[in-house]
N, C-alpha and C positions, 0 to 999 in steps of 0.2 A: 569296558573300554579304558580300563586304568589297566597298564599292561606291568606295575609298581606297586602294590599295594601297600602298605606304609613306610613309603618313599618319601623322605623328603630334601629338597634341594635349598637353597641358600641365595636362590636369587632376590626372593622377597623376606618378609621381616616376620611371617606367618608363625614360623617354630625356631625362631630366634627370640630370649626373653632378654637376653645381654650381649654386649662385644664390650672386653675392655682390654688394648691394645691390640686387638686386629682388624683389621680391614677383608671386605670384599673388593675380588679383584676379574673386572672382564676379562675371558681369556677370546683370544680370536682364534680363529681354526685357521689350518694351516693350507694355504691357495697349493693345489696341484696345477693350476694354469696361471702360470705368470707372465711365462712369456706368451703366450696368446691362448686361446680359448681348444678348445675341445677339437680332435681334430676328424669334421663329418662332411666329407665330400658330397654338396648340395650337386651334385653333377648330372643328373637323369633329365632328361628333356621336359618333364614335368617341372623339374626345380627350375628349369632355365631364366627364367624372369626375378625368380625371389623367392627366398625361405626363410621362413621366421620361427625359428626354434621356440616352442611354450614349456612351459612347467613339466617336469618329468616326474611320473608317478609309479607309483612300488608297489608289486605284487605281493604280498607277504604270502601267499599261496606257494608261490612258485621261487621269492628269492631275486625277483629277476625286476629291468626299470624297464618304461615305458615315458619313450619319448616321442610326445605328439609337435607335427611342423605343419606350420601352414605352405602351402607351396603355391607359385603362382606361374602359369606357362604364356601370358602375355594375353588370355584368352578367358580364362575360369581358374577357378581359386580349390582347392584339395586343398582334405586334414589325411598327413600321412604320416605313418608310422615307421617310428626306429626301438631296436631293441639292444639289450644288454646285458650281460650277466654280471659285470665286474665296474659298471657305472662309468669306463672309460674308453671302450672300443663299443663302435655301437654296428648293427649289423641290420638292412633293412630284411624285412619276410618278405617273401612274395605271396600274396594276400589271394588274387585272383578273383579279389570284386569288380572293379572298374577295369571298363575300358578303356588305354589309352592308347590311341592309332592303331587299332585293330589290335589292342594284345591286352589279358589282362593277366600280365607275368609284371608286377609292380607292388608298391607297399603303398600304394592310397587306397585308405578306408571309404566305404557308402555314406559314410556322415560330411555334414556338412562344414564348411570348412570355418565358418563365422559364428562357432562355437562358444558357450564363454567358459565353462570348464568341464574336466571330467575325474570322476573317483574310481578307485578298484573298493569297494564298499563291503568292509570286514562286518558291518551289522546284518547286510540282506543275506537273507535263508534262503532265498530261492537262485541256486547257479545261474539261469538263468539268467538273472539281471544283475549278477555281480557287480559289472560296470555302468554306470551311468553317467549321462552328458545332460547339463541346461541349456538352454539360448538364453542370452543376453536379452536377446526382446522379442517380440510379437514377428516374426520372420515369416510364419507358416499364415495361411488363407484357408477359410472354409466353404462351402461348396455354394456359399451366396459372397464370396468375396471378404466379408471381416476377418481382421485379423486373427491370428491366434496363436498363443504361443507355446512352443514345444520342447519336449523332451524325450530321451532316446534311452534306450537299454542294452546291456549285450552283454552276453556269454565271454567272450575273449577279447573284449576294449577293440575290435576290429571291423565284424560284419554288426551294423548297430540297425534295430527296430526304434521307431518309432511309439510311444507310447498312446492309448487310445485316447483320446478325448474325452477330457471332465473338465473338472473345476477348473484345475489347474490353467487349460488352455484360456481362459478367460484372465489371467494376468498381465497390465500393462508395463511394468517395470520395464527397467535397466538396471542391474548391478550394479551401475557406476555413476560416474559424474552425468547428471542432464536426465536422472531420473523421474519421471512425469510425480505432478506434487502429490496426485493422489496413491503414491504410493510410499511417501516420507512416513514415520512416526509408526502409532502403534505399540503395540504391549509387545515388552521382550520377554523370553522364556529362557533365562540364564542355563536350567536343564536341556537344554533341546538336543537332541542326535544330530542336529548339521545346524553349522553356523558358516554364512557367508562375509568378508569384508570388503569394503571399496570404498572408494574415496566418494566424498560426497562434499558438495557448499556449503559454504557457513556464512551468517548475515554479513561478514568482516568481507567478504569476497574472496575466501583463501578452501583452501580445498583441508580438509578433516576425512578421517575416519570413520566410515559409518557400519552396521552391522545388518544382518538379518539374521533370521532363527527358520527350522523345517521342521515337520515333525514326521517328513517322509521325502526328504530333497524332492520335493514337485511343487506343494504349493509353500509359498515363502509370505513371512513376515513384512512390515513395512520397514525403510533405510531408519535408524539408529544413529546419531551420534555416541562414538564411547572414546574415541581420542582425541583432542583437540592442543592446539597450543597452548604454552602456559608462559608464564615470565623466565622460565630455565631455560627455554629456548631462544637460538640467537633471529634476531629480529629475520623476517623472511622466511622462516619455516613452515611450512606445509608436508601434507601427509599424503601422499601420493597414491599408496595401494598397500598391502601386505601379503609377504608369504607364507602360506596357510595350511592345513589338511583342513577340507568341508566337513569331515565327519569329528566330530568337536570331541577327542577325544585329549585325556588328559596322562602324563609324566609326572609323578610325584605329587599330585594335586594339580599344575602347570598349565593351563593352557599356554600353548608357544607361537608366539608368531614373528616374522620379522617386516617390520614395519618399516615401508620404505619412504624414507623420508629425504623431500624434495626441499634443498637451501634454493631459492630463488633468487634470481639476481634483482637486487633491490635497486639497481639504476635504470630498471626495466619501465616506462613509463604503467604509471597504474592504472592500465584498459588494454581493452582486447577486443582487436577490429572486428572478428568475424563470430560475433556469436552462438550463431546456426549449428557451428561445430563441436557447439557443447550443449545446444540445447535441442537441436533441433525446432519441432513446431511448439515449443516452450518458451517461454520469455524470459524466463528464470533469475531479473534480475539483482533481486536481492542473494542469489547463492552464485553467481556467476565467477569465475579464477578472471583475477589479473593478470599475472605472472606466468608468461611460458616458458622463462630460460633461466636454469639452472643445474647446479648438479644434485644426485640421487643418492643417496648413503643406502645404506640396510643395519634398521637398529635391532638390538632386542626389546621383546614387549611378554610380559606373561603376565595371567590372571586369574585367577580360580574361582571366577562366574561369568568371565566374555565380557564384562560391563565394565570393573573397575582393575583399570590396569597400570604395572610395574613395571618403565621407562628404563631403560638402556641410553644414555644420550650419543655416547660413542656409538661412531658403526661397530655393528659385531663382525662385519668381511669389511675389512677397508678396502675402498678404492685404489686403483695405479697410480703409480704417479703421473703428472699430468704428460702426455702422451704417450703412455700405456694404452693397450687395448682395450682394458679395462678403468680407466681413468679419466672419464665424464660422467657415465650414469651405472650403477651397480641396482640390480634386482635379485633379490634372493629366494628363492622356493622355499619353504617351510622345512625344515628339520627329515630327514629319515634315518632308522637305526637301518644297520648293514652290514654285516660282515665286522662285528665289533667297534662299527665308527658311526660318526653323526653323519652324514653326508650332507654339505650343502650344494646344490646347484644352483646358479645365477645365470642369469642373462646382463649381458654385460656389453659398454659399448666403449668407444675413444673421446664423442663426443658431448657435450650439454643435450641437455633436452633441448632447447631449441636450436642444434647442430650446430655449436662453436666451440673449436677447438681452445688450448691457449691460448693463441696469438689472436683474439675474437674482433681486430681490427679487419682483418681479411676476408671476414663475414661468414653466414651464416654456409655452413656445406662446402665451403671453401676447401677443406682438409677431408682426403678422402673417410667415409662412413665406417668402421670394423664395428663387425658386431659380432655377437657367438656364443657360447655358452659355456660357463667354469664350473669348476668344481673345488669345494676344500673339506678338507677332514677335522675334528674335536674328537675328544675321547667321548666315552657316553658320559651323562647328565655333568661334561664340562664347561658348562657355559661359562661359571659365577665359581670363584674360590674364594674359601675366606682362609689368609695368610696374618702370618706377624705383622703389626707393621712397624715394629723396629729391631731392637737387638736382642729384646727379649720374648718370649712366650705368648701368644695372645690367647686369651681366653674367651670363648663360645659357651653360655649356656643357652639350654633350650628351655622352651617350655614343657609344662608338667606333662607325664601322659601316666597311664593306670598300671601300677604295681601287679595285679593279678595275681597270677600262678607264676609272674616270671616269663623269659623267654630271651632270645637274642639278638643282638645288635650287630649287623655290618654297616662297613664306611667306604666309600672311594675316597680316594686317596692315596695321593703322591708324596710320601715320607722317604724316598729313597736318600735325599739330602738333609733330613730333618728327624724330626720324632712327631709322636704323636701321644702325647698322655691324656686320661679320661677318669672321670670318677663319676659315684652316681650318689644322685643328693636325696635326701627327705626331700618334699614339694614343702618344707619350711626352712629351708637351704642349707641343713647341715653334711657333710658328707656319710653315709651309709658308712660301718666298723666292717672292713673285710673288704669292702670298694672302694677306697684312697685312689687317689693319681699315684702313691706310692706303691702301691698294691698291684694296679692296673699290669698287664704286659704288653709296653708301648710296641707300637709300631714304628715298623723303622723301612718299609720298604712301598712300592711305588705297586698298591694294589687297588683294581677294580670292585671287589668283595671283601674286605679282613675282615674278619670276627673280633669283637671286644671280646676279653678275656680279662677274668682279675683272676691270679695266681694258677694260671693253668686250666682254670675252671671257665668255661665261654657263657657269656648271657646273664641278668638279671637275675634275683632272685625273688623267691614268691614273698609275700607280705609273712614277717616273722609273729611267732607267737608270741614273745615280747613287745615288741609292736602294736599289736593287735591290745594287746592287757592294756596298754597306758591308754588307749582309747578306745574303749570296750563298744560306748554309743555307735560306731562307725561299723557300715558294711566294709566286705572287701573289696568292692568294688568303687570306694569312698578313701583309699589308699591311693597317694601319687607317687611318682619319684620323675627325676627330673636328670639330665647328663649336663657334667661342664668338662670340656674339650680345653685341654693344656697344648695350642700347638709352638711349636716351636719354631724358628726361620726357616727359611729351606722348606717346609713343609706347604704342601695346599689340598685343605679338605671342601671333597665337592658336595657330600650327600650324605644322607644317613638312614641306613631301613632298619624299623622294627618288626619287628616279628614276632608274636601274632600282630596285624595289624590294628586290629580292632579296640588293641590297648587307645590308640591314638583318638579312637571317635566316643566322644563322651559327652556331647551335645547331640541334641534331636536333628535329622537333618531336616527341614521343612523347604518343600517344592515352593518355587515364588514366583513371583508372575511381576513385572517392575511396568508401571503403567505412565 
């Protein structure tokens, strides 16, 4: 599920051993809906009451998105389906499951509409259930009345079965806020094939980030705190939800998410009349939110165990300006590669969470509701750049990895305005004779993949026989070298792959269980 393998990115401090004169720098991607959202005629008699565009998911089979909407006809509630090849005109199928007023020529699916997510799932062997949906909670009844809770499967994310009855249907949870307590806490599995997030209570009464783990998306872990507020944050902040892939896989080591983060309005008194709506038959008072009006950012968040994670504080999509379409509450979906870009989709709205516009004198829904869903582009693994940060050259070294037989280095990298010089050190920091910065053949151009090169010649060399003699006690495997990256202004490097990767893993990995 590492689809990079000795990839590494620059948004954390992992295989960075120094910076002296340069900076890391957030890049944001670039909004294709500015001036308003996506444009998907909610117009069929089903949609007539209401449609709530969710999370859009990506077929890597096929190339192709998959955007599921709740629709409401003033009557009963449908999850239907839109499609896409190019992430911006979207086309509904005619499914011809359901019937609606005697026709079943429509794009609503047999699944249920009070859904809480669904995956196109690159781990399952069996076609068969390539796609899979959870319930949020205990929705389904069994044939003496108990509840039970369920999950679905399907060949084509469209006509979806129900899955048989086991263990799993004996789960009380919620995924989110007003989770029953016996299902809090619990052993995490930082390995796990599916990892869930959602907001969860914290004793402060502010809403946090909490986790689960699967080791078959059916039966699930207990809620987890792994993000919570700290003093970097401006007073009022809470953690709302994140955009995520369930199937916990990782970019450069990376797990990615973007963590939407809720600024509350702090002259909000601190309670909240109606409980029930966040706890239901729970009393929940010591996790209960105070605060329901504010606006929503989408940060970056990455970690390489799902447990201890590296903050973005800036949004990575900023919001509109305040009456924009998008400039009260931003939601971002998690990352997808595509057609050579990141693509992000948001759901996005004009207003606060609790529905005031700027002028929030005029009160709450005062100002008609836009909502809708955007989209913007990054280059790949352009999240994080590390640039100059002044007039002269910054310097990047990394940490050590294993000399071997040798092998080869590419970089992302935007040098078309700058340079990029590199040399390769002993792991006792001297420069390598024959691999100087002076040696090196900078890069000077604005590439995806370049090859390090010294003198024409691409890639590292194997551990020399010289080398080897002055420390005869040593395996070869017991040989380090290490890169320091000469950049220059103008320049911004994202990433660095070696090649073989294997050079890079030279610790045991050991499976952990965090209790």
């Amino acid at each position: 599920m590492e689809p990079s393998p000795g990839k590494q990115l620059f948004i954390d401090d992992y295989f960075i051993e120094s910076l002296h004169g340069a900076r890391r720098v957030l890049n944001q991607p670039q909004k294709l809906t500015v001036d308003g959202p996506l444009h998907i005629p909610f117009d069929q008699p089903w949609d007539s009451e209401f449609a709530q565009p969710g999370r859009v998911v990506y077929d890597e089979e096929t190339g192709r998105f998959r955007m599921y909407y709740r629709a409401w006809d003033g009557e009963r509630s449908y999850l239907c389906a839109l499609d896409s090849s190019d992430g911006l005109n979207w086309e509904r199928p005619e499914l011809g499951l359901v019937k609606f007023d005697g026709s079943t020529r429509n794009n609503i699916t047999n699944a249920p509409a009070d859904h809480l997510t669904i995956i196109c799932d690159p781990r399952e062997q069996d076609a068969a259930r390539r796609w899979k949906m959870i319930d949020n909670r205990p929705f389904g009844v069994d044939e003496a009345g108990n509840e039970r809770w369920r999950a679905y499967y399907s060949h084509d994310g469209l006509d979806w079965h129900l899955y048989p009855e086991d263990r799993h249907s004996d789960q009380k949870m919620l995924f989110n806020f007003g989770s029953p307590y016996e299902t809090f806490g619990g052993v995490i599995d930082p390995d796990a094939p599916y990892v869930y997030y959602s907001q969860r209570g914290s004793n402060r009464r502010t809403r946090v980030l909490g986790r689960r783990d699967s080791q078959d998306f059916l039966n699930w872990s207990g809620l987890r705190t792994v993000i919570e507020q700290d003093l970097l944050d401006p007073p009022g902040t809470e953690f709302y939800s994140a955009g995520f892939d369930p199937v916990a896989r990782t970019v450069g080591g990376l797990h990615v998410i973007m963590l939407q983060t809720f600024l509350t309005d702090l002259t909000e008194p601190y309670a909240i009349a109606d409980a029930a709506n966040y706890w239901g038959q729970e009393s929940g008072s010591n996790a209960m939110p105070a605060r329901v009006d504010g606006f929503v950012d989408s940060q970056l968040a990455v970690s390489r165990d799902t447990v201890a994670w590296t903050r973005w504080r800036q949004p990575l999509i900023p919001r509109g300006e305040l009456g924009a379409w998008d400039g009260g509450m931003l939601y971002a979906d998690g990352p997808v590669l595509h057609d050579g870009k990141l693509w992000f989709f948001y759901m996005a709205g004009n207003l606060t969470h609790g529905g005031y516009s700027e002028q929030p004198w005029q009160g709450a829904y005062s100002t008609p509701n836009r909502r809708g869903k955007g989209v913007a582009h990054l280059r790949p693994d352009g999240y994080v750049s590390v640039e100059a940060a002044a007039y002269a050259p910054g310097i990047l070294t990394t940490h050590r990895f294993r000399q071997e037989e040798g092998g080869q280095i590419h970089v992302n990298v935007d040098a078309a305005a700058g340079e990029l010089r590199y040399e390769l050190l002993a792991d006792s920091g001297e420069p390598i004779p024959g691999f100087t910065a002076a040696e090196c053949d900078p890069v000077r151009t604005d590439s995806l993949d370049a090859v390090l090169s010294w003198n024409g010649k691409p890639g590292w060399p194997p551990v020399s026989d010289s080398r080897r003699g002055r420390y005869p006690n040593l395996v070869q495997s017991e040989f380090y070298v290490k890169l320091r990256f000469h950049i220059a202004p103008g320049t911004k490097l994202y990433a660095l792959t070696i090649d073989p990767p294997e050079v890079m893993v030279w610790q045991v990995k050991i499976r952990t269980r965090i209790d």
